[in-house]
N, C-alpha and C positions, 0 to 999 in steps of 0.2 A: 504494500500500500504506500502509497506516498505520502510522504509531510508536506502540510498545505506550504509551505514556506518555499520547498522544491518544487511543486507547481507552479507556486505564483513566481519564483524564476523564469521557469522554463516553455511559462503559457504565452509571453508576447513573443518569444522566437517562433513557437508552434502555431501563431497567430498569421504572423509575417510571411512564414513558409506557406502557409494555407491560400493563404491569399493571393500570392505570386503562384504559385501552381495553378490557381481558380483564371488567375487573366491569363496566361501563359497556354493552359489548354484551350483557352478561348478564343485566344489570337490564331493562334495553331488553326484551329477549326473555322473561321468564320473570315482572316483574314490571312490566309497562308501564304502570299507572298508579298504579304508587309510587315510579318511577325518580327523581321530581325528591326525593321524602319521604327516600328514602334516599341520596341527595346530599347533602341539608341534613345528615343525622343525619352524615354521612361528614365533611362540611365540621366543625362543629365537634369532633368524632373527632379531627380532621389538625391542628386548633388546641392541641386539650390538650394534643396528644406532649412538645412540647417540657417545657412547664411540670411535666407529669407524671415524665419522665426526669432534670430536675434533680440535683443528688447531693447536693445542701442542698435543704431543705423553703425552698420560697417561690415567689415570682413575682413577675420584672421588672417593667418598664411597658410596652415593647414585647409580653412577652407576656402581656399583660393586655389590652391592646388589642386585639391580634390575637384573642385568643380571647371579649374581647366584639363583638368585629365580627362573625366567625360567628356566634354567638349570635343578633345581630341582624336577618344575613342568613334565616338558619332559621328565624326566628319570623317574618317579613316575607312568608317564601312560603309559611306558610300560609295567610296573608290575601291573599295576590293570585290575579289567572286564573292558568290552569295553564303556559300560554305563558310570560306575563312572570316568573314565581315560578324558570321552568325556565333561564330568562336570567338572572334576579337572584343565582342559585345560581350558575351560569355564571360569572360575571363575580368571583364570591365567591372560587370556585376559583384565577382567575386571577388573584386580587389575592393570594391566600394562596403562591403560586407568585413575586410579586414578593418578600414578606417571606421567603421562605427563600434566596430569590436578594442583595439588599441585607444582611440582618443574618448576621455569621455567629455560628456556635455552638461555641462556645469547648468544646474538649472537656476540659477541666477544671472546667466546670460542670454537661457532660450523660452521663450514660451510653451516648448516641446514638453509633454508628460515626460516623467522618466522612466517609463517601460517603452519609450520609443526607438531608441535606439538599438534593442533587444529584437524587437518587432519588425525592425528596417535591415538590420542585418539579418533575421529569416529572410525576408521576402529579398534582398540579395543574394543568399545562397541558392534558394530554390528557385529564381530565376536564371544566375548565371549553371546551374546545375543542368537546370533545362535549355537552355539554348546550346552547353557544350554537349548533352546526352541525346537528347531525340531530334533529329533530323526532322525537316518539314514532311 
C-alpha cells in the first residue's frame, strides 16, 4: 500500500505523463503529419511557462536558455527528414524534463503551484518518450 505522502509525490508526474500521452495519441491519430509541427510548437509552449508566470517582469539565464534551446530545436525540424526532426523534438522534450527536474522554482518568484514542475516534467518525458518510441 502506499503512504499518502508517496502518492502525493508521485501523482503530479503521473499526472503530466497522463496527459502528454492523452495529446500525443491524439495528435498521432487525428493529425499524423503535423504530430512532430505540433510538438515543436508545444516544446517551446513548455519553455515560456516559467519565464511567462514570473511575479517580476524578467528572465533569468537558465531561462533564457532553456527557452532558446527550444526555439532552436523547433526551427531545426523544420529543416530536417521527418524521422530525425521527430527524434530531434524527442530528445528536446526530454532534455526540457531534465531542467525542470535539476532547477527548482522558487515559488516566491513564480505564480506556478508547486507540484508543477513535477507535473511538466511527466508530460516531458512521456512526450519526448513518445515521439522517440512510436513512429507515425
Amino acid at each position: 500500500m502506499f503512504r499518502s505522502n508517496a502518492f502525493e509525490a508521485w501523482s503530479p508526474l503521473a499526472q503530466g505523463a497522463g496527459f502528454a500521452l492523452a495529446a500525443d495519441m491524439a495528435m498521432a491519430r487525428f493529425l499524423p503529419r503535423r504530430r512532430t509541427a505540433v510538438a515543436a510548437v508545444g516544446l517551446v509552449a513548455a519553455a515560456a511557462v516559467y519565464p511567462l508566470s514570473r511575479r517580476r517582469w524578467g528572465i533569468d539565464t537558465r531561462e533564457a536558455i532553456t527557452l532558446t534551446a527550444a526555439c532552436a530545436v523547433a526551427s531545426a525540424a523544420t529543416w530536417l527528414p521527418a524521422g530525425t526532426a521527430r527524434r530531434v523534438v524527442g530528445v528536446g522534450w526530454a532534455a526540457h524534463a531534465v531542467y525542470d527536474a535539476v532547477f527548482t522554482h522558487d515559488a516566491s518568484i513564480t505564480r506556478l503551484p508547486p507540484t508543477y514542475a513535477a507535473a511538466c516534467a511527466g508530460a516531458d518525458i512521456a512526450m519526448g518518450a513518445r515521439l522517440l518510441l512510436v513512429r507515425p
